[in-house]
mmCIF file of the N, C-alpha and C atoms, coordinates in Angstrom:
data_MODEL
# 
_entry.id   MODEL 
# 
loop_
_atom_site.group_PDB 
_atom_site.id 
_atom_site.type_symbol 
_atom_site.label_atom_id 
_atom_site.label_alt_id 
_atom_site.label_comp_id 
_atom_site.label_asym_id 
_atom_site.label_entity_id 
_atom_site.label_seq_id 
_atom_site.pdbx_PDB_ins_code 
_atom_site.Cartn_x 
_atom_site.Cartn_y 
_atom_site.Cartn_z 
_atom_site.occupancy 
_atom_site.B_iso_or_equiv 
_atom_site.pdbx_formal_charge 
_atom_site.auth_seq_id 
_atom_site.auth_comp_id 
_atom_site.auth_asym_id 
_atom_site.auth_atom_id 
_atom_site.pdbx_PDB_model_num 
ATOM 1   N N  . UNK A 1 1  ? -195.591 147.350 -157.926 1.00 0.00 ? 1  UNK A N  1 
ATOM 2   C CA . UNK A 1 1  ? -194.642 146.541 -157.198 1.00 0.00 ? 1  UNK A CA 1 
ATOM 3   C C  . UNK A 1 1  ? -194.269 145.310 -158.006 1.00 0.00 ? 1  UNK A C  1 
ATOM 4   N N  . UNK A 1 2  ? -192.852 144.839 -157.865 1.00 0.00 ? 2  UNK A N  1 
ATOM 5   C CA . UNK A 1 2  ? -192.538 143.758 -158.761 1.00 0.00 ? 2  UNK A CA 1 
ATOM 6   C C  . UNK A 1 2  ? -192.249 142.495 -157.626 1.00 0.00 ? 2  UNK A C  1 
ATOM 7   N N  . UNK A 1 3  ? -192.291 141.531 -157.816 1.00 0.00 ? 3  UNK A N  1 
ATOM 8   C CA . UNK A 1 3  ? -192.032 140.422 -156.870 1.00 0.00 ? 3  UNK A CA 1 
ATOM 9   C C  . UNK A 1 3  ? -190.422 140.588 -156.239 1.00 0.00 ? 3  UNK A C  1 
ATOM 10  N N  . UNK A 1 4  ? -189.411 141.346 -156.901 1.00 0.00 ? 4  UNK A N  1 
ATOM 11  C CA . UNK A 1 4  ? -188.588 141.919 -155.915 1.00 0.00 ? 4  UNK A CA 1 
ATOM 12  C C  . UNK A 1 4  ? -188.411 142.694 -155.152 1.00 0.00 ? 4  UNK A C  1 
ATOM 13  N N  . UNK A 1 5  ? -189.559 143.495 -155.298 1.00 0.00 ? 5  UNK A N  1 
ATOM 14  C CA . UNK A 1 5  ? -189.603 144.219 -153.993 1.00 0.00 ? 5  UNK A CA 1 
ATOM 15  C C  . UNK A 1 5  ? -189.343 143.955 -152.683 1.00 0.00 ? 5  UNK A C  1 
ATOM 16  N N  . UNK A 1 6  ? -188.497 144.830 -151.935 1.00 0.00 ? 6  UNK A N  1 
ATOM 17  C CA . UNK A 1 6  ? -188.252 144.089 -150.176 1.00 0.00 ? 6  UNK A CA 1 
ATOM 18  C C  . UNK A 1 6  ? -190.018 143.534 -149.585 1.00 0.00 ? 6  UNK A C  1 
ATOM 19  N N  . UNK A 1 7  ? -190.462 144.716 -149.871 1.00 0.00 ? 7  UNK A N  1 
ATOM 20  C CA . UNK A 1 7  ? -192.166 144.776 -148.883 1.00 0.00 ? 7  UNK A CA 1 
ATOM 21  C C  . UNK A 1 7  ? -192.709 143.241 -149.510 1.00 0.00 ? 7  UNK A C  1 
ATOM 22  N N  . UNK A 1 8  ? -192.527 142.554 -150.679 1.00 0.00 ? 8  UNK A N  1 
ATOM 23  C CA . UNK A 1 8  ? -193.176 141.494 -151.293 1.00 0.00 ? 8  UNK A CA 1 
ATOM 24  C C  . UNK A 1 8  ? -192.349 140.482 -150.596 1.00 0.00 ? 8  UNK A C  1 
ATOM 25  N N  . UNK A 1 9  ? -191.061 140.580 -150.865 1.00 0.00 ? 9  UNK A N  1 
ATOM 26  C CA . UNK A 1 9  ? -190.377 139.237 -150.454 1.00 0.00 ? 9  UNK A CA 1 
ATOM 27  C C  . UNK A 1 9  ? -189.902 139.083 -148.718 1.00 0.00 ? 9  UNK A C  1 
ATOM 28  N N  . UNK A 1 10 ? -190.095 140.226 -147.808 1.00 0.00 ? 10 UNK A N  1 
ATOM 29  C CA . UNK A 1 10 ? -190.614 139.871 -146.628 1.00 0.00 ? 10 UNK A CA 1 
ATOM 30  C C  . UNK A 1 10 ? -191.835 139.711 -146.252 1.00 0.00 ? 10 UNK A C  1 
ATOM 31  N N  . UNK A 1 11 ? -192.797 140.126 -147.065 1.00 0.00 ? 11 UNK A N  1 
ATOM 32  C CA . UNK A 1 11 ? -194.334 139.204 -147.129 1.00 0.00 ? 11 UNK A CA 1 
ATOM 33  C C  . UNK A 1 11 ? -194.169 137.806 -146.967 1.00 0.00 ? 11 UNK A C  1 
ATOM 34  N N  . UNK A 1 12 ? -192.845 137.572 -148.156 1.00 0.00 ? 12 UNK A N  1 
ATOM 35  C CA . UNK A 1 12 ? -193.656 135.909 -148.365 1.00 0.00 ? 12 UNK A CA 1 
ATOM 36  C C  . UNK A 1 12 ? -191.870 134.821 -147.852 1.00 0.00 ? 12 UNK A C  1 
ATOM 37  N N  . UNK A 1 13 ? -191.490 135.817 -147.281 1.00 0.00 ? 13 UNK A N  1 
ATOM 38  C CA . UNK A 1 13 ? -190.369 134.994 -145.954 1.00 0.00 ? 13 UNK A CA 1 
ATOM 39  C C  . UNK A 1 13 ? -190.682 134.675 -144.480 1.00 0.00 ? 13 UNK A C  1 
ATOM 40  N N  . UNK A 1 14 ? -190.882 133.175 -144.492 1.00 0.00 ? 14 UNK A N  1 
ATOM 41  C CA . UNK A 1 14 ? -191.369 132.464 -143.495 1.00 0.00 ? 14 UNK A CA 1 
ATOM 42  C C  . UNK A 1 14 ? -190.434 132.514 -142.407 1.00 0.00 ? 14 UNK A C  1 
ATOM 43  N N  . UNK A 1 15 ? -190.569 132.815 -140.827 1.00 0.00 ? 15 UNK A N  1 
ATOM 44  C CA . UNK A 1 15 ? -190.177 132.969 -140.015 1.00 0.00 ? 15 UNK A CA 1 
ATOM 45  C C  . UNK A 1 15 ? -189.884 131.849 -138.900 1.00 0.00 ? 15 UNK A C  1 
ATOM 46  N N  . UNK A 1 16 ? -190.459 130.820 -139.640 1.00 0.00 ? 16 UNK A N  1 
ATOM 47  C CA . UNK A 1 16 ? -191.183 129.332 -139.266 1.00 0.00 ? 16 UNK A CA 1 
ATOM 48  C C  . UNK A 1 16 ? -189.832 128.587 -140.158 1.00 0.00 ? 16 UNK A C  1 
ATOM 49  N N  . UNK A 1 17 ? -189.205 128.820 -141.248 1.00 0.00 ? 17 UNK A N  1 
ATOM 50  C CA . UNK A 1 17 ? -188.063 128.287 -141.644 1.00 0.00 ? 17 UNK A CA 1 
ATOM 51  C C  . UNK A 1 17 ? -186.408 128.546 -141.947 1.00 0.00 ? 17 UNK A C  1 
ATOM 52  N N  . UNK A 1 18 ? -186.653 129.710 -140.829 1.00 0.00 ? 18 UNK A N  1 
ATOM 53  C CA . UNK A 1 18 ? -185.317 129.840 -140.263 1.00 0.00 ? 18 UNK A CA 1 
ATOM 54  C C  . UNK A 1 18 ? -184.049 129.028 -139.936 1.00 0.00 ? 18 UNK A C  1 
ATOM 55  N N  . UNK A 1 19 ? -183.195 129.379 -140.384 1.00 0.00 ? 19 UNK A N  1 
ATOM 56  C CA . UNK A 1 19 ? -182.114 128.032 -140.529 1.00 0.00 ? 19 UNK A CA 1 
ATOM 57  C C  . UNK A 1 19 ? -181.444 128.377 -138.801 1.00 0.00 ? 19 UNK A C  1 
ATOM 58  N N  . UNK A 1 20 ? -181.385 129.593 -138.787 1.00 0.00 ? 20 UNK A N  1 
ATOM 59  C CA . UNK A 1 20 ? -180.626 129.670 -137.349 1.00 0.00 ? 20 UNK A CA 1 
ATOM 60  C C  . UNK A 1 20 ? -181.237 129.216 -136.349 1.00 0.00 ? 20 UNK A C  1 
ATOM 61  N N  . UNK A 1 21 ? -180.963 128.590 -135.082 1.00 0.00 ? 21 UNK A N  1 
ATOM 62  C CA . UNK A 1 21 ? -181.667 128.108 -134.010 1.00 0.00 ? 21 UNK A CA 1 
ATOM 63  C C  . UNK A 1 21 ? -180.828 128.974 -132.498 1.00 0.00 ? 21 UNK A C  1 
ATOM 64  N N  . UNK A 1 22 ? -181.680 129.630 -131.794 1.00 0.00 ? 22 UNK A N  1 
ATOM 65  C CA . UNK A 1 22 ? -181.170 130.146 -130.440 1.00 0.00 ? 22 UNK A CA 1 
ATOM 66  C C  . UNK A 1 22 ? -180.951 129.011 -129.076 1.00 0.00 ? 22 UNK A C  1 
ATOM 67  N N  . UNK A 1 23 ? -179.617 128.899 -128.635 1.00 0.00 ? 23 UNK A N  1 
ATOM 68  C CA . UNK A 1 23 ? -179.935 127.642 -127.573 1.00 0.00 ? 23 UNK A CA 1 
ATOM 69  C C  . UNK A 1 23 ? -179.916 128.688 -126.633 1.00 0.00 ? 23 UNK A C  1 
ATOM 70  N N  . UNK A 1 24 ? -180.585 127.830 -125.456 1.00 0.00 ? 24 UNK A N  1 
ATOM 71  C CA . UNK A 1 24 ? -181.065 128.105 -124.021 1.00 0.00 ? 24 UNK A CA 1 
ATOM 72  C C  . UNK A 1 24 ? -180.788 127.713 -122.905 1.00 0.00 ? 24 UNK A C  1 
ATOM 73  N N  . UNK A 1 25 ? -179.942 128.054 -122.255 1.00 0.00 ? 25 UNK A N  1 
ATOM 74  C CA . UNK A 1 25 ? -179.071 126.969 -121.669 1.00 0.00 ? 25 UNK A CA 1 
ATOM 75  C C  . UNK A 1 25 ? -180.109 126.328 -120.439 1.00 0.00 ? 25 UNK A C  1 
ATOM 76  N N  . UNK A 1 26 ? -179.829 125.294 -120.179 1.00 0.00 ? 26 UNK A N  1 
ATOM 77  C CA . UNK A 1 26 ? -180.647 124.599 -118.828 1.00 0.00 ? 26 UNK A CA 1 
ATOM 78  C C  . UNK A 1 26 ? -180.565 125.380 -117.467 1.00 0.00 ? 26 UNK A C  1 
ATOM 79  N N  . UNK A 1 27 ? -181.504 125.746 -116.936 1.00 0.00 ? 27 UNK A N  1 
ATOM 80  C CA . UNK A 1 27 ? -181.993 126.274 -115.661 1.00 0.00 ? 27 UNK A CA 1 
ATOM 81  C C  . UNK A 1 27 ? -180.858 125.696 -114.940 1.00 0.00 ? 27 UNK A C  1 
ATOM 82  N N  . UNK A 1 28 ? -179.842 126.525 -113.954 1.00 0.00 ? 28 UNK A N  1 
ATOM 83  C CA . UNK A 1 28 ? -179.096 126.121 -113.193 1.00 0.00 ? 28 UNK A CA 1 
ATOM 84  C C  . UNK A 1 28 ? -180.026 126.125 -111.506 1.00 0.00 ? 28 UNK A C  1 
ATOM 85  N N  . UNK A 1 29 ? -180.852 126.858 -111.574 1.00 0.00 ? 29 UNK A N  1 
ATOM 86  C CA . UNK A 1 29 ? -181.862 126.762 -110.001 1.00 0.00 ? 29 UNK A CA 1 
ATOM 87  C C  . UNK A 1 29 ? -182.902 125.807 -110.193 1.00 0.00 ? 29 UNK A C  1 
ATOM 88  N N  . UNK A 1 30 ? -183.943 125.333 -109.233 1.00 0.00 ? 30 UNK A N  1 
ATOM 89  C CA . UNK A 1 30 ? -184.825 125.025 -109.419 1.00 0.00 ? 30 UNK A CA 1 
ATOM 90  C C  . UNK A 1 30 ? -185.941 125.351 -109.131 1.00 0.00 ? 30 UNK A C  1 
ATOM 91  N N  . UNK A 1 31 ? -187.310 125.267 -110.197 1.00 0.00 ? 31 UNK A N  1 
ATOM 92  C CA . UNK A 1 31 ? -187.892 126.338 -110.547 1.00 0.00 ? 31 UNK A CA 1 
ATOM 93  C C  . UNK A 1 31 ? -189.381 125.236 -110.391 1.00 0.00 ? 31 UNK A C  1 
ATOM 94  N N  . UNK A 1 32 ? -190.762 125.640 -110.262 1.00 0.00 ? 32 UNK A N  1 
ATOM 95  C CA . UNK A 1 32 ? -191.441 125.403 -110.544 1.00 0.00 ? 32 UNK A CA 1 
ATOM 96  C C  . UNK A 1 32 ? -192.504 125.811 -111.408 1.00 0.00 ? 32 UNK A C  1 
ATOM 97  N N  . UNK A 1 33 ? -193.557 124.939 -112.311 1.00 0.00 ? 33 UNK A N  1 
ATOM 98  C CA . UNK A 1 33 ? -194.471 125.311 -113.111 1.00 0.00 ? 33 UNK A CA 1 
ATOM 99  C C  . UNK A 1 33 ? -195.672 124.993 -112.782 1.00 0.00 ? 33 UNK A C  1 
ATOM 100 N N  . UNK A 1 34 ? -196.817 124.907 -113.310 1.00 0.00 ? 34 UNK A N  1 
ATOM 101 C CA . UNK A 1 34 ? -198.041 124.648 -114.034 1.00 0.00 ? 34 UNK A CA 1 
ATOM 102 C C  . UNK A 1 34 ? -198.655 123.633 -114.652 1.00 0.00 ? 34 UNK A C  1 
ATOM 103 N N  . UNK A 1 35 ? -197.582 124.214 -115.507 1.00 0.00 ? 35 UNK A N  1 
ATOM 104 C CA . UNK A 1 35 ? -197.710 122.928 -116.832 1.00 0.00 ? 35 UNK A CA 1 
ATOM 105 C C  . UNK A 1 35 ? -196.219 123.222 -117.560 1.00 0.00 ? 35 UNK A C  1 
ATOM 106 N N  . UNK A 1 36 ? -195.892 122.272 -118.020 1.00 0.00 ? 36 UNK A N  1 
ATOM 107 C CA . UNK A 1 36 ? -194.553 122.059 -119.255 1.00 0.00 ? 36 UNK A CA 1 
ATOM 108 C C  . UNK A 1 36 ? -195.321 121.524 -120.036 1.00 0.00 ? 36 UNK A C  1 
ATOM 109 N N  . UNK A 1 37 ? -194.595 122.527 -121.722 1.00 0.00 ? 37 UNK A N  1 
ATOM 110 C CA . UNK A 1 37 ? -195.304 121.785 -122.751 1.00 0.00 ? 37 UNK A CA 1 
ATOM 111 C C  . UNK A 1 37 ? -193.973 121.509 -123.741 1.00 0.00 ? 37 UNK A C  1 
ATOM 112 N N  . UNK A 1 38 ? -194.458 120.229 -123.816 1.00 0.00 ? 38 UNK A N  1 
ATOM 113 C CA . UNK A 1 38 ? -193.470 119.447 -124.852 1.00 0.00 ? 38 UNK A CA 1 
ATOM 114 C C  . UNK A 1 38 ? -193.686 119.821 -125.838 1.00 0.00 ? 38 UNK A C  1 
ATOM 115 N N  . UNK A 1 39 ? -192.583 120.283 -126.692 1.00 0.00 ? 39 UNK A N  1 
ATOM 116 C CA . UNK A 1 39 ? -192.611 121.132 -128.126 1.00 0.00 ? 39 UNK A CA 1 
ATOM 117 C C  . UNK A 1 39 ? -192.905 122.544 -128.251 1.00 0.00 ? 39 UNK A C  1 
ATOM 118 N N  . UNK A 1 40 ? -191.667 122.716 -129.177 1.00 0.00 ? 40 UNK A N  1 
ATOM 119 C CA . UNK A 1 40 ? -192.095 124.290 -129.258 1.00 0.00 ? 40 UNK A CA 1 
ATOM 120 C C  . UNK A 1 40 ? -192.484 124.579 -131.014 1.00 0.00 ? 40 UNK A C  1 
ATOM 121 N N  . UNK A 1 41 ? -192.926 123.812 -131.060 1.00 0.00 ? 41 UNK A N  1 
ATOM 122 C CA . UNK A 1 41 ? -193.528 123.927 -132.953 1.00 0.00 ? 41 UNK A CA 1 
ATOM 123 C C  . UNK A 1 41 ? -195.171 124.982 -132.768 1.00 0.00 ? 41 UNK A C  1 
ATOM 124 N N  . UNK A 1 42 ? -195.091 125.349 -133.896 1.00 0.00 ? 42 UNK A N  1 
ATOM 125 C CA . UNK A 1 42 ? -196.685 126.327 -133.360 1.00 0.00 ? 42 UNK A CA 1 
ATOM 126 C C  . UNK A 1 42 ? -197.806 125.872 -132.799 1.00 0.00 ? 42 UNK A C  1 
ATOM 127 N N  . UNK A 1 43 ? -198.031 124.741 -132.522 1.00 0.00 ? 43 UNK A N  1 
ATOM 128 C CA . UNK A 1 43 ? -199.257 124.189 -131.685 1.00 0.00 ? 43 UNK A CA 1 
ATOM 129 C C  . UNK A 1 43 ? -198.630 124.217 -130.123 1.00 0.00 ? 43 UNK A C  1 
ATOM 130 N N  . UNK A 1 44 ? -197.225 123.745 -129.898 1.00 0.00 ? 44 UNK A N  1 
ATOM 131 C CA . UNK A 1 44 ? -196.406 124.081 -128.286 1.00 0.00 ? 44 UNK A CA 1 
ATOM 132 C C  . UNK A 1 44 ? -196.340 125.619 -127.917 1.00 0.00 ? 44 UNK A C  1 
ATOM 133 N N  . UNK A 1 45 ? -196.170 126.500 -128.944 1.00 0.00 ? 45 UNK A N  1 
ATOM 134 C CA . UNK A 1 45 ? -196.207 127.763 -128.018 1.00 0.00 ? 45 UNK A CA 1 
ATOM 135 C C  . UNK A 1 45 ? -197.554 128.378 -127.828 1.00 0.00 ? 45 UNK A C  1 
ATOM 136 N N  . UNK A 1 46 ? -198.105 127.739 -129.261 1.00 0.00 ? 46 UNK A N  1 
ATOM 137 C CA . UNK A 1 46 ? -199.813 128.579 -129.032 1.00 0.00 ? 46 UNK A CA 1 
ATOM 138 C C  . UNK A 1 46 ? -200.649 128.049 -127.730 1.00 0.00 ? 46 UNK A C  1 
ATOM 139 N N  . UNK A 1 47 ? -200.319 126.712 -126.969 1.00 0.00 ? 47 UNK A N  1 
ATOM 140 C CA . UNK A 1 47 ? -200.531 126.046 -126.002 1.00 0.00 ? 47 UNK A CA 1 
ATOM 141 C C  . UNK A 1 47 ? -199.958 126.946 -124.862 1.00 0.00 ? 47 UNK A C  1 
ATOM 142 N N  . UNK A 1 48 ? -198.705 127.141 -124.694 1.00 0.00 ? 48 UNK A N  1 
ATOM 143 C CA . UNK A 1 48 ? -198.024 127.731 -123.744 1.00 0.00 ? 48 UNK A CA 1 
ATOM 144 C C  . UNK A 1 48 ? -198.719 129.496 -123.731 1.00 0.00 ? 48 UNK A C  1 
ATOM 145 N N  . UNK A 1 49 ? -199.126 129.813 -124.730 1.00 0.00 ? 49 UNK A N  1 
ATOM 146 C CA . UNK A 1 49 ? -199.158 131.270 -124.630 1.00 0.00 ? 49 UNK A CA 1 
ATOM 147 C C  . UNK A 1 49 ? -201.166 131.240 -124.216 1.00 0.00 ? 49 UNK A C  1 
ATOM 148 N N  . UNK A 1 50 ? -201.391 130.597 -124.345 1.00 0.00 ? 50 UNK A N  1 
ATOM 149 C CA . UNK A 1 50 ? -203.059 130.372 -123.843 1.00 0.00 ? 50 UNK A CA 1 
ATOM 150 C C  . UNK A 1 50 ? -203.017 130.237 -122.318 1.00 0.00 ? 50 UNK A C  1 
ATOM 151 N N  . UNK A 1 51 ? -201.802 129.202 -122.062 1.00 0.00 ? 51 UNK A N  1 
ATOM 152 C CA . UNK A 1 51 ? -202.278 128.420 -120.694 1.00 0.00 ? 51 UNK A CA 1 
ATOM 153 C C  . UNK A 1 51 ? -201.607 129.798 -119.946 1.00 0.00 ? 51 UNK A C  1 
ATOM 154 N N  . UNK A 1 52 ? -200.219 130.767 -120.532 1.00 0.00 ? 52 UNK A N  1 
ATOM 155 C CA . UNK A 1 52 ? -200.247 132.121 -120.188 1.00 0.00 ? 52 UNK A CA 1 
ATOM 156 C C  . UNK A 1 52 ? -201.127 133.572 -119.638 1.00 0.00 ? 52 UNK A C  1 
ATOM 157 N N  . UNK A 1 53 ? -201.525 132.928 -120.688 1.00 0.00 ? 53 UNK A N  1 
ATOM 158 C CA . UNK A 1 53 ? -202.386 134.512 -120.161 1.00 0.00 ? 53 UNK A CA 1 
ATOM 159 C C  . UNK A 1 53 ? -204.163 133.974 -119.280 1.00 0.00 ? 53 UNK A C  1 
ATOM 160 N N  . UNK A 1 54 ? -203.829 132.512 -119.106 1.00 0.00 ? 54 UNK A N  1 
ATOM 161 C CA . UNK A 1 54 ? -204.950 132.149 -118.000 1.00 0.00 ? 54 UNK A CA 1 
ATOM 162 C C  . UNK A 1 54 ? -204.383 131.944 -117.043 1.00 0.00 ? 54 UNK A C  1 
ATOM 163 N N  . UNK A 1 55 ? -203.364 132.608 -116.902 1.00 0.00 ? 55 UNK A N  1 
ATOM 164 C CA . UNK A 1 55 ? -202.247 132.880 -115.406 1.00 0.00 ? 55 UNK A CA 1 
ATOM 165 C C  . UNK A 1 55 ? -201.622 131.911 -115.161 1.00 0.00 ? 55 UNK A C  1 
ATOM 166 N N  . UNK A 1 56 ? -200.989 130.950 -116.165 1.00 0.00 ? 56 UNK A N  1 
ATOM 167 C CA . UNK A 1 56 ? -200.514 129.646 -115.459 1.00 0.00 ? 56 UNK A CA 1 
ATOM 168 C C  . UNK A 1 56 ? -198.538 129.919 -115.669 1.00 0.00 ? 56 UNK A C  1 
ATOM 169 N N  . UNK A 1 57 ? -198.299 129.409 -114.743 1.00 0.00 ? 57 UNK A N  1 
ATOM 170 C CA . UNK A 1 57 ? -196.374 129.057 -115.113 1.00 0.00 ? 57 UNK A CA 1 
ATOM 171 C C  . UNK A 1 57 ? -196.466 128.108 -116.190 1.00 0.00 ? 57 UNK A C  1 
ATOM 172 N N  . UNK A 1 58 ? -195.652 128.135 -116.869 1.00 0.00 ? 58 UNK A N  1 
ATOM 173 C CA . UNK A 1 58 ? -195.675 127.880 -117.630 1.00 0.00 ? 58 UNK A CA 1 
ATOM 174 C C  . UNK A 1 58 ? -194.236 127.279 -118.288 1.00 0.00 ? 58 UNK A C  1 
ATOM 175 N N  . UNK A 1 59 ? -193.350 126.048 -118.574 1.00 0.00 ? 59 UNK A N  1 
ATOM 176 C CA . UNK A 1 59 ? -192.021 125.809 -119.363 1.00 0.00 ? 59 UNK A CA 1 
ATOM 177 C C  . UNK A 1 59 ? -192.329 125.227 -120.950 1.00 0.00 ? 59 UNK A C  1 
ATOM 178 N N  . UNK A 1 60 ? -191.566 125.554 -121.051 1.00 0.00 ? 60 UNK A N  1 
ATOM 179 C CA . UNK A 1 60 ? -191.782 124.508 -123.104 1.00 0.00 ? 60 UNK A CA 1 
ATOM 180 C C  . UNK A 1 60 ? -190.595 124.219 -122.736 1.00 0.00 ? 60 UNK A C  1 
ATOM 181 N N  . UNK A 1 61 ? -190.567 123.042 -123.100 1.00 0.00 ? 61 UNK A N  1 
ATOM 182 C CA . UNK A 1 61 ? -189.337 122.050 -123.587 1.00 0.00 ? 61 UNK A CA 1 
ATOM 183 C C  . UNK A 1 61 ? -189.171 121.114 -124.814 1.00 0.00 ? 61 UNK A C  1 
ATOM 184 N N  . UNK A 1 62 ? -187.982 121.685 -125.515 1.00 0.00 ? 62 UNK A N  1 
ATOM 185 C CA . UNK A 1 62 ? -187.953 121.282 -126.881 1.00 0.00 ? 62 UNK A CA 1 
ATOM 186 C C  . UNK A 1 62 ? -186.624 120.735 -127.167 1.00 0.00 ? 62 UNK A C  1 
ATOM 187 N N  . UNK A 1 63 ? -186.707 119.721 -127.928 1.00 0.00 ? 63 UNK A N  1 
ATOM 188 C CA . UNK A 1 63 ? -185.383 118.702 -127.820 1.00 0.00 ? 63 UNK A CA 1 
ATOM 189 C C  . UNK A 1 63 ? -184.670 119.178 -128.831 1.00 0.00 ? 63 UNK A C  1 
ATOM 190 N N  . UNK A 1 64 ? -184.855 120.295 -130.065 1.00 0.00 ? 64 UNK A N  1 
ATOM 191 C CA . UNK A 1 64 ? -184.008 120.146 -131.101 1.00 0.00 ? 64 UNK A CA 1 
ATOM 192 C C  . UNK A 1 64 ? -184.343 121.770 -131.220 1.00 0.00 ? 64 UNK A C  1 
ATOM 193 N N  . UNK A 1 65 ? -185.187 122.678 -132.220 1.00 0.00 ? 65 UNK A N  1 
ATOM 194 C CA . UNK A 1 65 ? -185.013 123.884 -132.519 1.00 0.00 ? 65 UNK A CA 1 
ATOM 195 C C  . UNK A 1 65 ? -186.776 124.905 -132.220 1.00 0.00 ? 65 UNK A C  1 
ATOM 196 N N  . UNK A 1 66 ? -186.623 125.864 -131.687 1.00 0.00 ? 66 UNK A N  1 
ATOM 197 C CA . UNK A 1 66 ? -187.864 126.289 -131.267 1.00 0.00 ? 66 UNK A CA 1 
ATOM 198 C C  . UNK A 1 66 ? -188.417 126.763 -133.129 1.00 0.00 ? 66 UNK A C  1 
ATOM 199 N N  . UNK A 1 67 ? -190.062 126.351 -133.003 1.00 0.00 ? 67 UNK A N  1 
ATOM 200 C CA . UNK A 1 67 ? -190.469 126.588 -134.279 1.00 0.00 ? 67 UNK A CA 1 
ATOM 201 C C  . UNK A 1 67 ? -189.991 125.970 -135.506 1.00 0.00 ? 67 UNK A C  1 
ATOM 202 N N  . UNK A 1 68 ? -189.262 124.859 -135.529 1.00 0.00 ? 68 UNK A N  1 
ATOM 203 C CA . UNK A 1 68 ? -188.670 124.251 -136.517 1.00 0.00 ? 68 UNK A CA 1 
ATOM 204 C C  . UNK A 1 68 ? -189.879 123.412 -137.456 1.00 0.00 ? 68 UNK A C  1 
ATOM 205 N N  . UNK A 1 69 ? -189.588 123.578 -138.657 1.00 0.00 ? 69 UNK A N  1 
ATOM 206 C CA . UNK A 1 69 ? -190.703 123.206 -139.903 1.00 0.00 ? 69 UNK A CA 1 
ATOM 207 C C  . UNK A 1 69 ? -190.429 121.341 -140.382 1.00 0.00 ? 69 UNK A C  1 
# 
């Protein structure tokens, strides 16, 4: 394998520095949670996805891009 290989250089393409950002539009109902976690950088979702699967509701709220470096 040469370092151009696809399999090498999607190895070492970070998913974490994605230029595109998905918006989300604001909840038009109102909804309740758990907990809201401020930030969605990898310590905000790894938070959100813990307090998840210990059954909690759960919102992230992020002021600029989810996962942004």
């Amino acid at each position: 394998m040469t370092a151009g290989d696809a399999s090498t250089t999607s190895a070492l393409h970070s998913l974490w520095l994605e230029d595109s950002a998905t918006r989300y539009p604001v909840p038009a109902d109102d909804r309740s949670y758990d907990a809201v976690v401020l930030g969605a950088g990898i310590v905000g979702l790894t938070t959100a996805l813990l307090l998840d699967r210990a059954g909690m509701r759960v919102a992230v709220v992020e002021a600029s891009r989810v996962a942004a470096a």
